[in-house]
N, C-alpha and C positions, 0 to 999 in steps of 0.2 A: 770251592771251585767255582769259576765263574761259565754263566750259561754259554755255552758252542753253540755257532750256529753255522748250517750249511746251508749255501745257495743252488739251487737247481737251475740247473739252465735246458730250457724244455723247445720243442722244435714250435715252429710255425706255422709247418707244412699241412693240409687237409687235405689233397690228394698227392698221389706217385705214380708215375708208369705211364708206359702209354696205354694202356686201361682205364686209365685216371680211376685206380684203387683207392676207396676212400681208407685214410687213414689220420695220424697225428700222431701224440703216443699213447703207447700201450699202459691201459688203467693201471693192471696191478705194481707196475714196474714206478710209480708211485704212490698209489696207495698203503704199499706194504712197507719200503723203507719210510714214510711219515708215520706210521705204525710206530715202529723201534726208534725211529727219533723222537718222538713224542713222547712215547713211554721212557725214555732214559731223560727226559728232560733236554734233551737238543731242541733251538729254534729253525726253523724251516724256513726262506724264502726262496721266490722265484722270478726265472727274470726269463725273456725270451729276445731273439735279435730284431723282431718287431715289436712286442708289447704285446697285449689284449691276450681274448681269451682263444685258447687253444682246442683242437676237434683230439676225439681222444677213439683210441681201440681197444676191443677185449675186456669190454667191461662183464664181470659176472656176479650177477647179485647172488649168489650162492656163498659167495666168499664173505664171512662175516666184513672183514678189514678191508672189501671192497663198499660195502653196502654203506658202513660206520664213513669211510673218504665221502662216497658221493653228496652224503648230507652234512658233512662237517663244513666249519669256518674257514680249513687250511683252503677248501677246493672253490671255497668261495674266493679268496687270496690269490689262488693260481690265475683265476678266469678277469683280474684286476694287476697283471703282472707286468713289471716295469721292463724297457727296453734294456738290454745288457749292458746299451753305451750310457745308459744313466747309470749304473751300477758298478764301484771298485771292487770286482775279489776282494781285495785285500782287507776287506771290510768283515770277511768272514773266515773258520777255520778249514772247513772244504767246500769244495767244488761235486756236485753228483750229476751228472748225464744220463737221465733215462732212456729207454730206448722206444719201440717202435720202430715202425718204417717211416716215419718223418721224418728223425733225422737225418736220412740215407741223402734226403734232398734239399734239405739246409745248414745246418749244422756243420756236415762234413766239408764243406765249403765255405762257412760265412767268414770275414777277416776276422769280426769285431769276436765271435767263439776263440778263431787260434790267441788272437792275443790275448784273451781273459786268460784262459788256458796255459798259456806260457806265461804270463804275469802270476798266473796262482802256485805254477810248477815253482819258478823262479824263486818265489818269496819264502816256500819252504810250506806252502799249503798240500791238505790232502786233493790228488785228482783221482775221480772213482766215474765208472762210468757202466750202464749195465744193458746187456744184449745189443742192440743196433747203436748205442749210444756211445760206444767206443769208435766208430767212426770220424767223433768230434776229434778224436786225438791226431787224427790223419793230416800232415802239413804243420802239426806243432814244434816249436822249437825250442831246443835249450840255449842258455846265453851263449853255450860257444857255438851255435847254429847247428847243432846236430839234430838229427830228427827225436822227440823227445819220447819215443816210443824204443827206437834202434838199440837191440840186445835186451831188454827191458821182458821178464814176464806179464804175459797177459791172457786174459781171453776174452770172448766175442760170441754171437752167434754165430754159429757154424758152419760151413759149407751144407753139411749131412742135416742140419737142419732147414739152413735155405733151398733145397733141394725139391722137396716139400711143403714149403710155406708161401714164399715169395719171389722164387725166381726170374719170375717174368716179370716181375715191377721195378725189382729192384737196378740203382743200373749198375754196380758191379759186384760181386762176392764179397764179402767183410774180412772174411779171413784172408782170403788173398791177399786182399791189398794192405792189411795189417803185418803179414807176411813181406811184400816185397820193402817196404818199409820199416824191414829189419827186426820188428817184434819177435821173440822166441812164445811161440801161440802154443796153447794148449786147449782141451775141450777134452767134456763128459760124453757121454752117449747121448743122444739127442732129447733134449725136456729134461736132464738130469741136474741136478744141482751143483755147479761149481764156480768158487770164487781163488780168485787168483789178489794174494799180497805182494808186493813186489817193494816191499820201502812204500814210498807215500803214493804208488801209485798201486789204487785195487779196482779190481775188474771183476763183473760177473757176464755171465755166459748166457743165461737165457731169464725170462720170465719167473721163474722158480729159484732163479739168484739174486734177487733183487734184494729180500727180506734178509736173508746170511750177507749180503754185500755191506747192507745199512748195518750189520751187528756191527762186523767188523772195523768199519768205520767208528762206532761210537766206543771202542775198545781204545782204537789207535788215539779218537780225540781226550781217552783214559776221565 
């Protein structure tokens, strides 16, 4: 079998809110899927809608598979990471969106994300995207221009968990707007572990789905 590899496409963002809450994304929500990509032998790249290196949240050295990311080569690779518009999807077998609260403020809105996005849906790649990081999918289309979310299982971070966490930073609810946008949304209890398969499109729900999101994924890429 020849080596699969996924591209990440990671936020830009260092602060959000009008608090200007520092943020970027959330460490484990890649440390953990480059865990299981790595261990199954999946190649990792990363690409961002500006390039360079990224601010990051929720780092805890406690977590062995955080501690092993921050001193590895992958994270040295992230912090050296190409702009999107240099990069074809199609060059690779999925697409992954981590989350944090930085995407909330680029991502969900950048062109050059919808159209990698609808270029990777299109070609028959995997799109996966986990906690705030399905926000990316918000404004995606399919070729017959339908929202490429609409009737489609997913999930997200949650209302019940934004309620709690970042309300005031963030500028609008995830699920919501996932919701008006036609998605049929689903969610754990809040910090619980749930990933959603839907066909090539898989979704994790929080921080502690990150790691079961990348299984799945490296299943699907068989």
């Amino acid at each position: 079998m020849s080596m699969k590899h996924v591209l990440f496409i990671v936020t830009n963002t260092h602060e959000i809110g009008p608090h200007k809450r520092p943020t970027g994304y959330f460490f484990p929500e890649i440390a953990h899927p480059v865990e299981v990509f790595e261990r199954h032998g999946v190649a990792v790249e990363y690409c961002s809608p500006l390039g360079g290196a990224p601010s990051d949240d929720g780092y805890d050295e406690s977590d062995p598979a955080q501690a092993v990311y921050r001193n590895s080569k992958s994270i040295r690779r992230l912090a050296r990471r190409r702009r999107l518009a240099e990069v074809d999807v199609l060059d690779y077998d999925a697409v992954f969106v981590p989350g944090g609260l930085g995407p909330m403020a680029d991502l969900v809105t950048n062109p050059d994300v919808k159209q990698a996005l609808a270029r990777a849906w299109n070609a028959g790649l995997i799109v996966s995207a986990v906690c705030h990081g399905p926000c990316a999918l918000l404004g995606v289309k399919t070729e017959d221009g339908a929202p490429l979310i609409k009737g489609r299982q997913l999930t997200a971070f949650s209302n019940r968990e934004e309620e709690n966490y970042a309300k005031a930073d963030v500028p609008f609810m995830l699920e919501d707007a996932l919701v008006a946008e036609g998605a049929q949304f689903s969610a754990a209890d809040p910090w619980q572990v749930k990933v959603i398969v839907d066909g090539r499109l898989m979704t994790g729900q929080n921080p502690a789905s990150a790691g079961p999101l990348a299984e799945e994924i490296v299943k699907a890429l068989g």
